[in-house]
C-alpha positions in Angstrom: -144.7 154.2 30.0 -147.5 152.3 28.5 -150.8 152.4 30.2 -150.6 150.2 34.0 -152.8 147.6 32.7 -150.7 146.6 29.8 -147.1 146.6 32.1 -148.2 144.7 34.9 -147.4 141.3 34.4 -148.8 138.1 36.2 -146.4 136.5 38.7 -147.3 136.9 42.3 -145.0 139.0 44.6 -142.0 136.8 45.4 -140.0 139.0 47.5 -136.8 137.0 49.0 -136.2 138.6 52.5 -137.8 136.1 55.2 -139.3 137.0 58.3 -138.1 135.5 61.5 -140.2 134.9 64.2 -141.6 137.2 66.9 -143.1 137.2 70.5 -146.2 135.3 70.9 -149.3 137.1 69.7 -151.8 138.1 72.7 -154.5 135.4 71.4 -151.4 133.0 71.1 -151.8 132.9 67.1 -149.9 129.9 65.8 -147.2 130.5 62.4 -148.3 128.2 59.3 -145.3 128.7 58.0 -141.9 129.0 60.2 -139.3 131.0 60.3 -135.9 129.9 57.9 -133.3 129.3 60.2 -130.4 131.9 60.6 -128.1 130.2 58.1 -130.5 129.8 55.5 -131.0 133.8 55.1 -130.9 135.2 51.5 -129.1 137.6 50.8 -130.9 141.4 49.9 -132.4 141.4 46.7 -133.1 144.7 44.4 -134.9 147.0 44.0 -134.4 147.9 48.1 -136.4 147.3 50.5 -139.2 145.1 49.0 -141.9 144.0 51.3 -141.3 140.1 53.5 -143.2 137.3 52.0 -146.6 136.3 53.0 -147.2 134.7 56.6 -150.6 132.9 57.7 -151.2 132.7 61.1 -154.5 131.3 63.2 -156.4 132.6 64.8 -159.9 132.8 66.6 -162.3 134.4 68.3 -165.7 134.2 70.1 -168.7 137.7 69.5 -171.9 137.4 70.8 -173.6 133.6 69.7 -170.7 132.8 67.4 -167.5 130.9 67.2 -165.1 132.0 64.6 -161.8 130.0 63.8 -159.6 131.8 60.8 -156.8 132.2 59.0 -154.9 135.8 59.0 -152.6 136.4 55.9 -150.5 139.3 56.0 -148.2 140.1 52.5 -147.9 141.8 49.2 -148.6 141.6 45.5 -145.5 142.5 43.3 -146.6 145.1 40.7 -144.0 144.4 37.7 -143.2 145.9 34.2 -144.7 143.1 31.4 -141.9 143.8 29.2 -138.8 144.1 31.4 -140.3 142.5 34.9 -138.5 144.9 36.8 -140.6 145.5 40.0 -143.0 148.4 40.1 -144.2 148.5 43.3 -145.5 146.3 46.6 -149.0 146.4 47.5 -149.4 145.3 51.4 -152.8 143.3 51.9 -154.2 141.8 55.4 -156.5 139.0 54.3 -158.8 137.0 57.0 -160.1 133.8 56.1 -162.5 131.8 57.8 -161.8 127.7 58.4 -163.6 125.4 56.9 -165.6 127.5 53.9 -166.1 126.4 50.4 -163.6 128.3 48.4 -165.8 128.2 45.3 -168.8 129.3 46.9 -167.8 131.2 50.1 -167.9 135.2 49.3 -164.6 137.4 49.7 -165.1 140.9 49.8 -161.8 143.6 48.9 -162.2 147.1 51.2 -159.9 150.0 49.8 -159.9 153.4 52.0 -159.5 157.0 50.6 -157.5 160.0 50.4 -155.9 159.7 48.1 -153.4 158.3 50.4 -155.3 156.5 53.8 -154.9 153.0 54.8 -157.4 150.6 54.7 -156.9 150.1 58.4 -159.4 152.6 59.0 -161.9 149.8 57.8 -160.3 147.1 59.2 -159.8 148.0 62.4 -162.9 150.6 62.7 -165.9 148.8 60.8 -165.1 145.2 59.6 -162.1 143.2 60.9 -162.1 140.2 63.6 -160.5 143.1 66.6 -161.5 146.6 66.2 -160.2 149.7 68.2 -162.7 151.1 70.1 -163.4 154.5 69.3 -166.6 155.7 70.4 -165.8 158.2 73.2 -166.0 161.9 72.0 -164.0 164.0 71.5 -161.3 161.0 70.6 -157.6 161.6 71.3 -154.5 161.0 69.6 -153.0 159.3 72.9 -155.7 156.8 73.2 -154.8 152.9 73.7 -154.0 151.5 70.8 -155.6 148.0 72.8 -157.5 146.2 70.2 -160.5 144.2 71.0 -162.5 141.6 69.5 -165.3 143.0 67.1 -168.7 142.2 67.4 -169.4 143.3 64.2 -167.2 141.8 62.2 -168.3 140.7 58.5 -165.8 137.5 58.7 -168.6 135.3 59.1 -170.3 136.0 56.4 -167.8 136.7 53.9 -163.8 136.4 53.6 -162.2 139.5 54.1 -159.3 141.6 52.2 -157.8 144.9 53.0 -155.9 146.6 50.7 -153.5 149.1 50.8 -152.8 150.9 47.4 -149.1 152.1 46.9 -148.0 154.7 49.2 -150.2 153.9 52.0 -150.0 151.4 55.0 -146.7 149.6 54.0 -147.0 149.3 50.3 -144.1 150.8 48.7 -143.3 152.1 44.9 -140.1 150.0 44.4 -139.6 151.4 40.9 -136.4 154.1 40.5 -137.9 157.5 39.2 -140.9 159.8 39.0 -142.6 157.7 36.3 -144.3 154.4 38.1 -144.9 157.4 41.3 -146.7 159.4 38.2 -148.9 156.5 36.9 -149.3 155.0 40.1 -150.4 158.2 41.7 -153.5 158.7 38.6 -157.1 158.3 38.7 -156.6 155.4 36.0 -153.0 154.3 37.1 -154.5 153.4 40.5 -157.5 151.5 39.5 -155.1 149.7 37.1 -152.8 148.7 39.7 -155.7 147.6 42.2 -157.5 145.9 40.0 -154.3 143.7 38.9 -153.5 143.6 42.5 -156.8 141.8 43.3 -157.0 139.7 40.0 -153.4 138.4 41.4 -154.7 137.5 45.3 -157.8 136.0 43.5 -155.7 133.4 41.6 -153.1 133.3 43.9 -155.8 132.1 46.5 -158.4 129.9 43.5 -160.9 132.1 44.5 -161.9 132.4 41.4 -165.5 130.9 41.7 -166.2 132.7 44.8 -168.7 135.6 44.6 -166.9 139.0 45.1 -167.5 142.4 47.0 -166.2 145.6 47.0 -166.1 148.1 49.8 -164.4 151.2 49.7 -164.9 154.0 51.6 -164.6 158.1 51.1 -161.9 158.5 47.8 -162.6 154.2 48.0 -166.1 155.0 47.3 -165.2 156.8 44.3 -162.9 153.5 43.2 -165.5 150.6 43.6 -167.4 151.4 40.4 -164.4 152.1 38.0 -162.7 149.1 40.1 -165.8 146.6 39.5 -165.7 148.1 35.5 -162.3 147.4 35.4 -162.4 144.1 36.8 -164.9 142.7 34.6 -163.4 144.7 31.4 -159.8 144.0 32.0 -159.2 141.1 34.4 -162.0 138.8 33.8 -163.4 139.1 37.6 -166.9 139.7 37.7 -168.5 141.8 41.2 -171.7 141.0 42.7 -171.9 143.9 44.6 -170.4 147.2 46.1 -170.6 148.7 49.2 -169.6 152.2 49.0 -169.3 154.3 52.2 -169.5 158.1 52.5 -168.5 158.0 48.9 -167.8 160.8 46.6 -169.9 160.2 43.6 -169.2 163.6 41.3 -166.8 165.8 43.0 -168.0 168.6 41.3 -171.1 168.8 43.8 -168.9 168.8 46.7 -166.1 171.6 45.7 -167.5 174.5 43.5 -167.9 177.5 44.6 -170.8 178.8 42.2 -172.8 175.6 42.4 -176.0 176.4 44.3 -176.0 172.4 44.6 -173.0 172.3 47.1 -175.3 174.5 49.7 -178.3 172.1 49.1 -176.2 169.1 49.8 -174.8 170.0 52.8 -177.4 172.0 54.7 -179.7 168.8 55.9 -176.2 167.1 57.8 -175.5 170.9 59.2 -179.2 170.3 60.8 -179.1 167.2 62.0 -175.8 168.2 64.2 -178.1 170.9 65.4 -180.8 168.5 66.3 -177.7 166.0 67.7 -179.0 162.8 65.5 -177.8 159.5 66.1 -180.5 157.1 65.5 -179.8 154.0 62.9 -182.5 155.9 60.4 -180.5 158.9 60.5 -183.2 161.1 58.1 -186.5 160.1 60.3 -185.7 163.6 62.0 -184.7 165.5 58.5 -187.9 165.3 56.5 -188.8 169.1 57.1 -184.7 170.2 56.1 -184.9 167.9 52.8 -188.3 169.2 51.5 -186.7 173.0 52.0 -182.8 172.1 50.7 -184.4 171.0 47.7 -187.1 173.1 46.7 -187.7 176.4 48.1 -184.0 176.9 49.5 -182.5 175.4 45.7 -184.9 177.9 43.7 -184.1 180.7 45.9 -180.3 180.0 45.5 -181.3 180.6 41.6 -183.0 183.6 41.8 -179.5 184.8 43.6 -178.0 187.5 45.8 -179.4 190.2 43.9 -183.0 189.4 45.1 -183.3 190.5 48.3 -186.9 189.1 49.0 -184.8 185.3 48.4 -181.7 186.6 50.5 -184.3 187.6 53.3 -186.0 184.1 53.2 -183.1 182.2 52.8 -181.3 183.9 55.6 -184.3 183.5 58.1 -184.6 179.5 57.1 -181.0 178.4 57.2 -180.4 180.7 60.6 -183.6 178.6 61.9 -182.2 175.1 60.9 -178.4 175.7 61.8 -179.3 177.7 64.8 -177.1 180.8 64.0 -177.3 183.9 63.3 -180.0 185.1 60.8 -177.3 188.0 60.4 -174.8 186.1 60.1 -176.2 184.0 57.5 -177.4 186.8 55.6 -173.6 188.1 55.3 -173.2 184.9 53.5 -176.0 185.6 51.2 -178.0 182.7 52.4 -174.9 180.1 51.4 -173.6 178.4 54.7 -170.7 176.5 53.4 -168.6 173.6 56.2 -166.2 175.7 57.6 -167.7 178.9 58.9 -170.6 176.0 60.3 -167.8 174.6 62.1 -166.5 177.9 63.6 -169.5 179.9 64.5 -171.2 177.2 66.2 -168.5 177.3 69.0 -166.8 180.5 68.3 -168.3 181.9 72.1 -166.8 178.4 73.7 -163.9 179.0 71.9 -164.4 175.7 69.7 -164.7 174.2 66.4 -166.4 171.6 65.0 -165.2 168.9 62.9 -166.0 168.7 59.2 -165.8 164.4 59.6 -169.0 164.8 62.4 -170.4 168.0 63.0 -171.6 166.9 66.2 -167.9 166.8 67.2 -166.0 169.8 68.9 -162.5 170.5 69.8 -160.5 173.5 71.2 -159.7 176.1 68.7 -156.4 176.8 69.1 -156.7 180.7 67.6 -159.9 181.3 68.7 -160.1 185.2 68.4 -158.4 185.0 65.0 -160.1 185.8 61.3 -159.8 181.9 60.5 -157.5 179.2 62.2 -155.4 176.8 61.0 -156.5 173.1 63.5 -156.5 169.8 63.5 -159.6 168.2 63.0 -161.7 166.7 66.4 -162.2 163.7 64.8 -159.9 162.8 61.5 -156.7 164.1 63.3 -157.6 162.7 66.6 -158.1 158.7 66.0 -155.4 158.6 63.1 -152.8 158.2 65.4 -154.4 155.3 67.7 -155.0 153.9 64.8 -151.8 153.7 62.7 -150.1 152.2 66.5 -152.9 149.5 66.6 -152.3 148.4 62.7 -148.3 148.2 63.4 -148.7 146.3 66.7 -151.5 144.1 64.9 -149.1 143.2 61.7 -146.1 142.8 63.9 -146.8 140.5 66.6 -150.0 139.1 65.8 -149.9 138.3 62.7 -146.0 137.6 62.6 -145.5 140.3 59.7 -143.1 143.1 61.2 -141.9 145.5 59.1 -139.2 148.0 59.2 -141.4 151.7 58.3 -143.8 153.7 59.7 -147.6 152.7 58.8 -148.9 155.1 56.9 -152.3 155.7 58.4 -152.7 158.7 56.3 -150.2 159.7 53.9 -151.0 163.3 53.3 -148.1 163.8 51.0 -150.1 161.6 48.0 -153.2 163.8 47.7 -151.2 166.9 46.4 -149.4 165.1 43.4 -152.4 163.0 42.5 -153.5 162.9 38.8 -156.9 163.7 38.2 -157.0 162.9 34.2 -155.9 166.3 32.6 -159.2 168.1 34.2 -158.7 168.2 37.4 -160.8 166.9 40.8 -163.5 169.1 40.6 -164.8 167.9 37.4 -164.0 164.0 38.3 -167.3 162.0 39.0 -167.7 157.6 39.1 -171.5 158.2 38.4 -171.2 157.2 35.2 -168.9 153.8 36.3 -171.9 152.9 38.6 -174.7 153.7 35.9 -172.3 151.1 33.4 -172.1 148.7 35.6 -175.1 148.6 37.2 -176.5 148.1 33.2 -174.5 145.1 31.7 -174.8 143.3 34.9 -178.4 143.0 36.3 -176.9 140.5 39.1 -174.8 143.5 40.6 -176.2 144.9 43.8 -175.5 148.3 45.5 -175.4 149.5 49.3 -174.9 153.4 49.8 -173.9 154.3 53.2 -173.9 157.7 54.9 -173.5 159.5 58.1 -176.2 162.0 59.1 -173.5 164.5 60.3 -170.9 164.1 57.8 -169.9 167.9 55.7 -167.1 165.9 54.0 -169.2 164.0 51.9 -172.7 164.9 52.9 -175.9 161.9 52.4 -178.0 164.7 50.8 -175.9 164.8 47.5 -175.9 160.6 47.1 -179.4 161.0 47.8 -179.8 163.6 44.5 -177.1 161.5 42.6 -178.9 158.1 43.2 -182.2 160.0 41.9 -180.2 160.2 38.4 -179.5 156.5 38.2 -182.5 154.7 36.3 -183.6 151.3 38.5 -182.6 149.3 35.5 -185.6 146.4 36.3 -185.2 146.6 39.8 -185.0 150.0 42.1 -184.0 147.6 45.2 -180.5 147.3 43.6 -179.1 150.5 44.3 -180.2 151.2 47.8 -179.5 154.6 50.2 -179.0 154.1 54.3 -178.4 156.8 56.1 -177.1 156.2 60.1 -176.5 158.5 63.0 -172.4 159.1 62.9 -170.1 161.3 60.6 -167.9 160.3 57.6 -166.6 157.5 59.6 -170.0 156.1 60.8 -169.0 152.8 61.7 -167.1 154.9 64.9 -170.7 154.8 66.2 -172.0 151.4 67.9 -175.5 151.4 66.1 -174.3 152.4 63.0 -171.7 149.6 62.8 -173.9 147.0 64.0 -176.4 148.5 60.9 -173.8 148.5 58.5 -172.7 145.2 59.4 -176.8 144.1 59.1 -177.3 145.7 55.5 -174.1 144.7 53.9 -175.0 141.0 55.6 -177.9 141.4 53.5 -176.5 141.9 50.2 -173.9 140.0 50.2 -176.1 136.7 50.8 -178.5 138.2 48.4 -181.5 139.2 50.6 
């Protein structure tokens, strides 16, 4: 196959199977466009089971001092082969428009989730749609209400919004017969390809084409928006104003090897501050004292290695103090506390274990006298479930799009045959996206967001990555916040309401 952005071609998604009617939504959303009758019911087209065409709905609703009135698009963007225009695959979106905006000047901003392989319902209904789940009782649990509610913190009024969810997750579906499209479409380069088509073709589709643009993406999304804004402006002629990236993975190498003293610096200040139980907005006003160590006399000592025990003693005696275990302990690790035996020992007399997501966060361990345990994790493994039951009943009967699969909240079976380019994750990094994009374009603005308590993808290592990045004119453009919370730090109510403030701020340029 030739590469993705040469065989997708340009027609919207046209799919032929229409969707009839359901029960009135709980805000009593009105259909734009009705229902065929019975009679006038095409027949199945192929490939199988392509995704319903588009329905718009109405909606609104009423936060704090605002009224917001809106439009809710629910859909999907036909992939297709240039040359032969046999379908590739379906990407399902959830678009929310606000009434009454100037579509030339009114901002629309794309948010893409992780993984590889997670919805971008964890965004939508966790950090920046019109409802939200609430999900700020710890630990969470997989039988919560799925009850939505409206969100206070929503971005809509300050920017159309449009969640995406690349193929394989949510809805979208590979419709294309074979291992080939699942191959390319399952690639570092294949996948930014194929979203950055996918939102070129809602762009046009919708003449939003003089509207300034945004990016979100969160985790494995954070790691997209720079090669998705470089491939936008290269490829699809669709210039970004700005990204916001959230608990991104810059350079994976400084998250996953083993004999990279850089992955114990990193981690070390989010291991404290679920010691010291942080949760304030300014999530490093408490963490001054762990920084200055983690990157000077804890990162030399890590050099001068296990075989000087003068550095093994000091290191042993400083982490134990920070992290609160063991100065034994930590000495059988050589000074070199990595996220899982933090999660374990912490708890291991309560019988508990922490979560990797927010280290504040404990569950049972369900083999608590054993060498290691296979568990589910407190937080990740316990709101997935809520949350893929409060996207299905959302698409189904309030926005009028029901759909006959499960939604794929978290498709763990994409991650393992993901394509990393030939050299595999640990030596994949977007760093060098940003530092390109940031440099041709002086207008584009960038908002890094971390949770103090996050091991997953830990603030301290953005924090030492964004030190690389030259402030090309203006430092102020590429900007570090760091909240109370975990990986998913818009679960917290003063994080959210932060986030919500900061990327307010950049997206109307302040």
């Amino acid at each position: 196959m030739a590469s993705m952005s040469s065989t997708l071609a340009t027609a919207l998604c046209l799919c032929c199977i229409a969707v009839g009617a359901s029960a009135e939504a709980p805000d009593a959303a009105t259909t734009v466009r009705p229902a065929p009758p019975e009679a006038a019911q095409p027949a199945p087209t192929a490939p199988p089971n392509p995704l319903p065409a588009p329905v718009t709905t109405s909606h609104a609703i009423n936060p704090p001092g605002r009224a917001l009135r809106f439009k809710a698009i629910a859909g999907a963007i036909r992939l297709s082969e240039a040359q032969t225009g046999a379908p590739l695959a379906d990407v399902a979106y959830v678009a929310f428009v606000l009434d009454g905006g100037d579509a030339a000047k009114r901002p629309v901003t794309f948010a893409i989730n992780g993984g590889p392989g997670a919805s971008s319902a964890w965004l939508n209904l966790g950090a920046m749609g019109p409802w939200r789940l609430p999900l700020e009782a710890a630990p969470a649990s997989p039988s919560a209400p799925a009850a939505l509610i409206e969100n206070a913190d929503t971005w809509l009024d300050f920017t159309d919004l449009v969640f995406i969810d690349p193929p394989g997750t949510g809805y979208s579906r590979i419709l294309a017969k074979g291992d080939e499209a699942r191959r390319q479409l399952y690639s570092v380069s294949g996948d930014i390809d194929a979203l950055a088509v996918a939102i070129r073709k809602w762009i046009t589709a919708n003449n939003r084409l003089s509207s300034p643009k945004f990016i979100v993406g969160e985790s494995y999304g954070g790691f997209r928006g720079p090669k998705l804004a470089r491939r936008l402006q290269d490829g699809e002629g669709v210039g970004i104003r700005g990204l916001v990236l959230i608990s991104p993975v810059l350079d994976f190498s400084w998250f996953e090897s083993a004999n990279n003293p850089l992955t114990y610096v990193t981690r070390l200040p989010s291991q404290a501050a679920a010691v010291r139980k942080l949760d304030a907005t300014d999530g490093r006003s408490a963490l001054a004292d762990v920084e200055a160590y983690a990157e000077g006399p804890y990162l030399l000592d890590l050099l001068r290695g296990e075989r000087d025990p003068a550095a093994l003693a000091r290191m042993s005696e400083k982490v134990a103090g920070f992290t609160g275990l063991d100065p034994a302990f930590v000495r059988r690790l050589g000074g070199r506390l990595d996220s899982a035996s933090f999660a374990r020992e912490r708890g291991r007399d309560e019988g508990k274990i922490a979560s990797a997501y927010d280290a504040r966060v404990s569950g049972f361990d369900p083999q608590p006298h054993a060498a290691s345990s296979d568990y589910s994790d407190p937080v990740l493994d316990a709101v997935k479930t809520p949350l893929a039951s409060a996207m299905a009943d959302l698409t189904a009967r309030r926005l009028n799009w029901p759909i006959e699969a499960r939604y794929e909240i978290l498709n763990e079976s994409v991650a393992p045959q993901w394509e990393w380019g030939g050299h595999g994750r640990s030596r994949s990094e977007a760093l060098t996206d940003l530092k390109r994009a940031m440099a041709i374009d002086p207008q584009l603005r960038v908002l890094i967001v971390h949770g103090a308590t996050d091991e997953v993808t830990p603030y301290f290592a953005s924090k030492l990555l964004i030190d690389q990045v030259p402030t090309f004119g203006d430092p102020d453009r590429l900007r570090l916040r760091v909240y109370g919370g975990g990986h998913m730090v818009y679960f917290q109510d003063k994080s959210r309401a932060a986030l919500r403030e900061d990327a307010k701020n950049l997206i109307e340029g302040r």
